[in-house]
C-alpha positions in Angstrom: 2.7 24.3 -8.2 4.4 27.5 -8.0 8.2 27.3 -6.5 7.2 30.1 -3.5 4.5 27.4 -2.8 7.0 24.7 -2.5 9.4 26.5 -0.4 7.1 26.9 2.7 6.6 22.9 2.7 9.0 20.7 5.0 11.9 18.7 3.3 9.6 15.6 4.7 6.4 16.9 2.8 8.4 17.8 -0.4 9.4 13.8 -0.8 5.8 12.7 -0.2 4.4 15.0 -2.7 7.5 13.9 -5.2 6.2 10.4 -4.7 2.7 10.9 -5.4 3.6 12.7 -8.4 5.4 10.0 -9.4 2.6 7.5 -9.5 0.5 9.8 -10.8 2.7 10.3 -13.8 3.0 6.6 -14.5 -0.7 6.4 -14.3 -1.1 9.4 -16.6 1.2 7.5 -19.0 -0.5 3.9 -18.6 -3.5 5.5 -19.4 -2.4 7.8 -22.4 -1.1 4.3 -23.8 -4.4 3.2 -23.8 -6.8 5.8 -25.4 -5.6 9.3 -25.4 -6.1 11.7 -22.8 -8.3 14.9 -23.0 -5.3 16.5 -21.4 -1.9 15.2 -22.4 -0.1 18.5 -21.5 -0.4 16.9 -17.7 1.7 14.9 -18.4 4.5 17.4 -18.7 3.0 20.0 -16.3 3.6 16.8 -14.2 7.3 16.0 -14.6 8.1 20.0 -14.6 6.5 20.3 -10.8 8.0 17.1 -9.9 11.7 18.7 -11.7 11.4 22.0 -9.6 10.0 20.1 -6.1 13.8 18.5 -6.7 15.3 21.3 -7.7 14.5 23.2 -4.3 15.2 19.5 -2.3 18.7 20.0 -3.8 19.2 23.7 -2.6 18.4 22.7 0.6 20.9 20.0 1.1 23.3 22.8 -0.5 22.5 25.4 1.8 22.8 23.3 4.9 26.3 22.0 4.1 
């Protein structure tokens, strides 16, 4: 997810989205653990969005202060 893209979502819809990607990435691992994935680069393409969704939560709270 692109940071522009993140930027026109609410604070509210930001921490859902940083929650699902947080299961998802546990899942992602849980699996790889198992039998390797077709596609473990999701994994980090994973914890990069979920790093820049926080990022731009964290400007916010900056900016309003």
């Amino acid at each position: 997810m692109k940071p522009a893209e993140i930027r026109e979502l609410t604070e509210k819809e930001i921490a859902e989205r940083i929650e699902a990607l947080e299961t998802q990435i546990m899942k992602l691992k849980m699996n790889h653990a198992i039998s390797p994935l077709d596609n473990p680069m999701k994994i980090v393409e994973t914890r990069k969005d979920i790093a820049r969704m926080k990022t731009i939560l964290a400007e916010r709270t900056l900016n309003t202060k």
